[in-house]
C-alpha positions in Angstrom: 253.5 249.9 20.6 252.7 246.2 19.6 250.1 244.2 22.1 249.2 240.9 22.6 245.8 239.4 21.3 243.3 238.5 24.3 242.2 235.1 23.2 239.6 234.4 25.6 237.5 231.0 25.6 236.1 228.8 29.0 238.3 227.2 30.5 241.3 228.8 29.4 244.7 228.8 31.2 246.9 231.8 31.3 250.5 232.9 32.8 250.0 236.6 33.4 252.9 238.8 34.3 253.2 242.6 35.2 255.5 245.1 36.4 255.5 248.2 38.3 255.8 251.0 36.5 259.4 252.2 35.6 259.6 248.9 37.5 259.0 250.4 40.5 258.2 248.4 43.4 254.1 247.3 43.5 254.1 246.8 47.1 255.3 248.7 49.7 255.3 246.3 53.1 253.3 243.1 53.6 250.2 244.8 54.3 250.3 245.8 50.7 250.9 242.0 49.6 247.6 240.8 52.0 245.3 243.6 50.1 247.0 242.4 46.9 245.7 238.5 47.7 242.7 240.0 48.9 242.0 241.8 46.1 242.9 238.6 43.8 240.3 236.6 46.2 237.5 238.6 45.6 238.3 239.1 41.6 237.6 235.0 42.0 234.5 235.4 43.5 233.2 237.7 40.9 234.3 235.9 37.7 234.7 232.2 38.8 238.6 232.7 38.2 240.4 229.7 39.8 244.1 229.8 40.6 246.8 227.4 40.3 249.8 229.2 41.0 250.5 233.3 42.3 254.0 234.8 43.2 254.6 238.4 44.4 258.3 239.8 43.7 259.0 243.5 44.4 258.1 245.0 40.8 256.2 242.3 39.4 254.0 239.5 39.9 252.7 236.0 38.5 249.3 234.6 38.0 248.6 231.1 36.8 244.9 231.2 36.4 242.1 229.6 35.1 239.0 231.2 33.7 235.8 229.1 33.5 233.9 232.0 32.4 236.0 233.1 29.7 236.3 236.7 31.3 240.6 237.1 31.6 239.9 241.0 30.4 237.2 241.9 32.2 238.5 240.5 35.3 242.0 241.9 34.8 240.5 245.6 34.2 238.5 244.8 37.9 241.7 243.3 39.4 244.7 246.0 38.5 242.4 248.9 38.8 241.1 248.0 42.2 244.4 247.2 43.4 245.7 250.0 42.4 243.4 252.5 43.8 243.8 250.9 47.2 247.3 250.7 47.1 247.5 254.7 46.1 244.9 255.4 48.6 246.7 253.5 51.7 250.1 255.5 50.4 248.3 258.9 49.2 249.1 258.5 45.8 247.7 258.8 42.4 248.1 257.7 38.6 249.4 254.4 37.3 250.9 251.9 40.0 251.1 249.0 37.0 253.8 248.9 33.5 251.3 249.3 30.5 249.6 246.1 29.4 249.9 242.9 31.3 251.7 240.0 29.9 249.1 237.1 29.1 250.4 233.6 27.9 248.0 230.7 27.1 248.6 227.5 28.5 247.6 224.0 26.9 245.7 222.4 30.1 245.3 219.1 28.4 247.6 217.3 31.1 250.5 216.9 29.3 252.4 218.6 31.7 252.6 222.5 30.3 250.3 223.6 33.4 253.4 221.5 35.5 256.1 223.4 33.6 254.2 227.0 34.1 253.5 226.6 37.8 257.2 225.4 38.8 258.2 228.8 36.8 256.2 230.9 38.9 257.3 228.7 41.7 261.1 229.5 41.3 260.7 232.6 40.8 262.4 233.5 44.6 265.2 231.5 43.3 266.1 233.0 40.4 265.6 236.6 42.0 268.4 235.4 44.6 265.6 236.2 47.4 266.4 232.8 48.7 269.8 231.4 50.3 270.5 228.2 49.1 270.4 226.8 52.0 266.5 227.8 52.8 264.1 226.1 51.8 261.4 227.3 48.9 258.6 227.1 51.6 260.7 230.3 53.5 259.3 232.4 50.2 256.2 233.7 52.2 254.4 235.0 48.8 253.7 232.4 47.0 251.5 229.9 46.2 254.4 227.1 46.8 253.4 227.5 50.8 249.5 227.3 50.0 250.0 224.2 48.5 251.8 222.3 51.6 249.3 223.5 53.8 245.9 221.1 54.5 242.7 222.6 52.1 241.2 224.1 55.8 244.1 226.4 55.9 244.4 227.5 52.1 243.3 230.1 50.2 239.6 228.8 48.9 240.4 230.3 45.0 243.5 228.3 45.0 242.9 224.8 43.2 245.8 222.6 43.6 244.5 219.5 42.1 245.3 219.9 38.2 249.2 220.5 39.2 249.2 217.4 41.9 247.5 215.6 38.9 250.4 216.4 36.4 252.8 215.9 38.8 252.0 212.4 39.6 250.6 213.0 42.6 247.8 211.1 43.6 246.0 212.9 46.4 246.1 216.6 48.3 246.9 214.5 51.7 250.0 214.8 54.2 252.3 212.4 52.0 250.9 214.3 48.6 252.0 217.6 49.8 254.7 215.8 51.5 255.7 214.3 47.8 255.2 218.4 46.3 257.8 219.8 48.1 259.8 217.1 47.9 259.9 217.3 44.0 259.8 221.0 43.9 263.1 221.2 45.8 264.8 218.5 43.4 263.4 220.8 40.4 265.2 223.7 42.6 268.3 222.2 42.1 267.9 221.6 38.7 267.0 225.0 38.0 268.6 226.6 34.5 267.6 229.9 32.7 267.9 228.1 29.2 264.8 225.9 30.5 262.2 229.0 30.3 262.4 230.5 26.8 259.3 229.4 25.7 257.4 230.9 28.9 259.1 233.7 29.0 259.4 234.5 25.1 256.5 233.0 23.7 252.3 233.4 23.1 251.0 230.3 23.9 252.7 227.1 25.5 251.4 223.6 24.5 251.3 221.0 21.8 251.4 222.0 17.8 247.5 220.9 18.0 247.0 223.5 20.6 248.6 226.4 18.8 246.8 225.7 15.4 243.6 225.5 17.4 244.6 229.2 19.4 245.3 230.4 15.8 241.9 229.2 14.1 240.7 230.9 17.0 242.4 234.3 16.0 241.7 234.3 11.8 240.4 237.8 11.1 241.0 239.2 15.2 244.3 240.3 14.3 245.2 243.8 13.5 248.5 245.9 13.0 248.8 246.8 16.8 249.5 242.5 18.1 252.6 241.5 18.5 253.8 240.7 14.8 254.6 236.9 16.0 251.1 236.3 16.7 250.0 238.1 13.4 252.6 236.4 11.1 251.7 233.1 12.8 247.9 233.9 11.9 248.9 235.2 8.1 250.9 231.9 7.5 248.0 230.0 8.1 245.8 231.6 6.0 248.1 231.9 3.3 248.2 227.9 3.1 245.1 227.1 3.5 244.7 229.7 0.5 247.2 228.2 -1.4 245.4 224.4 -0.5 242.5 226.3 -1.8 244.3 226.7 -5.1 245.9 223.6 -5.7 242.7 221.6 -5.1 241.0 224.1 -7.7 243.5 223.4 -10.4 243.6 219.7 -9.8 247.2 220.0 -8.8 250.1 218.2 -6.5 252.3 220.3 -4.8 255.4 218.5 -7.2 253.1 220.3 -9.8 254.7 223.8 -8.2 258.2 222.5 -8.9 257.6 221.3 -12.7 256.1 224.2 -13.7 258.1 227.6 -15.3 258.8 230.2 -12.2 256.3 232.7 -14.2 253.7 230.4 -14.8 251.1 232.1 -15.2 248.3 230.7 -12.8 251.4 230.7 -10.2 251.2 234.1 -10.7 247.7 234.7 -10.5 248.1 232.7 -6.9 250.7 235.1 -5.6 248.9 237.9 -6.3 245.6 236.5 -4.5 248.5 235.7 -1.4 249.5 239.3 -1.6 246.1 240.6 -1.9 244.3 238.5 0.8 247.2 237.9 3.5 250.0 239.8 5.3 252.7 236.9 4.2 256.5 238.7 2.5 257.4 238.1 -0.9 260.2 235.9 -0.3 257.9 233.8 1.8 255.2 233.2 -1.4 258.1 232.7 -3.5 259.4 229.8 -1.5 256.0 228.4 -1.3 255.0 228.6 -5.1 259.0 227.5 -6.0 259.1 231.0 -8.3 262.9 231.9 -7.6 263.7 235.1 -5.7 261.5 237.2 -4.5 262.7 240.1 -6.7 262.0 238.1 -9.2 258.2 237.6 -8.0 258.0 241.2 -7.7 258.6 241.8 -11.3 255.8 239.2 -12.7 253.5 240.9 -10.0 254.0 244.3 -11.5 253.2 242.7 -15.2 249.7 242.4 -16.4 247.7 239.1 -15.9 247.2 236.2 -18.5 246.5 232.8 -18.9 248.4 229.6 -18.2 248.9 227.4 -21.8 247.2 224.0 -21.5 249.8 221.9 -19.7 
């Protein structure tokens, strides 16, 4: 079975999502959803963890959290396993409560309004579940971190941060109009509400600018292995593979138009597919499109033939 990398680093942003298992329910009554926030309170207090947005649904749940400390793992293995032996204990049960490996997407925090996009998903959540009537408001949800943040910072959840989302939001301070101003928005973004509008949280690794993801895959050069999710890895491969073939180019005092003029089995393009088979995970057809050498059957043939040297152009 594929997983997901863990890119961990201080400060990062995650959306983490897991079911029940067989997607059976994870709670049983709202006693079971009070241990589940107090468990999640006291996994803050031990790794720093702040969060910005939480919603419980019957067989799943949603975490938008932030981890100072770079410790997401370690603090996920504390979280799920305590939870879970409390909840089996309380019900006299044993073995897995939780669906394999929890779902971990990374979230560009720079302000540009990805944390806003991630939070209002976990905020809608009810809605899209058909928990709530349309004509009750999002605040009826009793499970979610969309209450907290309408509620003065006295009578909130101290692990609950709500200032990075006012901030992206426009919202200028956590006071009566501010939280006045939240709901406000967040029942106009209710109405606006549209499945096509989530692919990328729901589908994706990582959400935030190009810049973001190029850094998250730096990150990851030489972490991946054949058991990540093959996005992730081909992502990785790609960018090695260029910065191989840069590499190259540079070496032979060439311009990528240089690619084009030359014959398909040019020698040293040759030599420089080989060294992209060799050293990176990148298909055939994708080196052949890159080095302009034809069809990739056709690659595979000069591969297979024994090296020599490029004439002097």
């Amino acid at each position: 079975m594929p997983r997901q990398l863990r890119l961990e680093y201080p400060g990062a942003i995650y959306h983490v999502m897991n079911r029940g298992d067989h997607r059976e329910p994870i709670f049983k009554d709202d006693l079971d959803r009070q241990k589940f926030l107090l468990t999640l309170g006291q996994t803050c207090e031990k790794t720093g963890w702040q969060i910005h947005a939480f919603c419980l649904m019957p067989n799943h749940f949603h975490l938008v959290l932030e981890t100072p400390q770079a410790n997401l793992v370690v603090g996920m293995k504390w979280f799920l396993g305590t939870y879970t032996a409390r909840f089996n204990r309380r019900h006299k049960l044993f073995g897995h409560l939780f669906s394999g490996r929890y779902k971990s997407l990374i979230v560009d925090g720079s302000g540009n309004g990805y944390l806003h996009t991630v939070c209002d998903y976990v905020h809608l959540n009810p809605v899209r579940a058909k928990l709530l009537a349309a004509d009750r408001p999002l605040s009826d949800y009793a499970w979610s971190s969309h209450g907290e943040y309408l509620k003065p910072p006295g009578k909130r959840a101290p692990w609950l941060r709500v200032d990075r989302l006012f901030g992206e939001m426009g919202i200028a301070q956590d006071s009566v109009v501010g939280r006045r101003q939240f709901g406000s928005a967040m029942e106009q973004r209710r109405s606006q509400e549209t499945g096509s509008a989530w692919k990328r949280v729901e589908r994706g690794w990582c959400l935030g600018e190009e810049t973001f993801r190029q850094e998250l895959l730096a990150q990851a050069e030489g972490k991946f292995g054949a058991h990540h999710y093959a996005g992730q890895q081909q992502e990785s491969s790609e960018k090695k593979a260029r910065r191989i073939l840069a590499e190259e180019l540079r070496s032979l005092g060439w311009k990528h138009g240089e690619l084009e003029r030359r014959l398909k089995a040019d020698p040293d393009k040759v030599r420089i597919a080989r060294r992209l088979r060799g050293e990176t995970t990148v298909t055939l057809r994708w080196i052949a499109g890159e080095l302009r050498m034809g069809r990739w059957t056709y690659l595979s043939n000069n591969l297979a033939k024994p090296t020599r040297r490029s004439p002097a152009p």
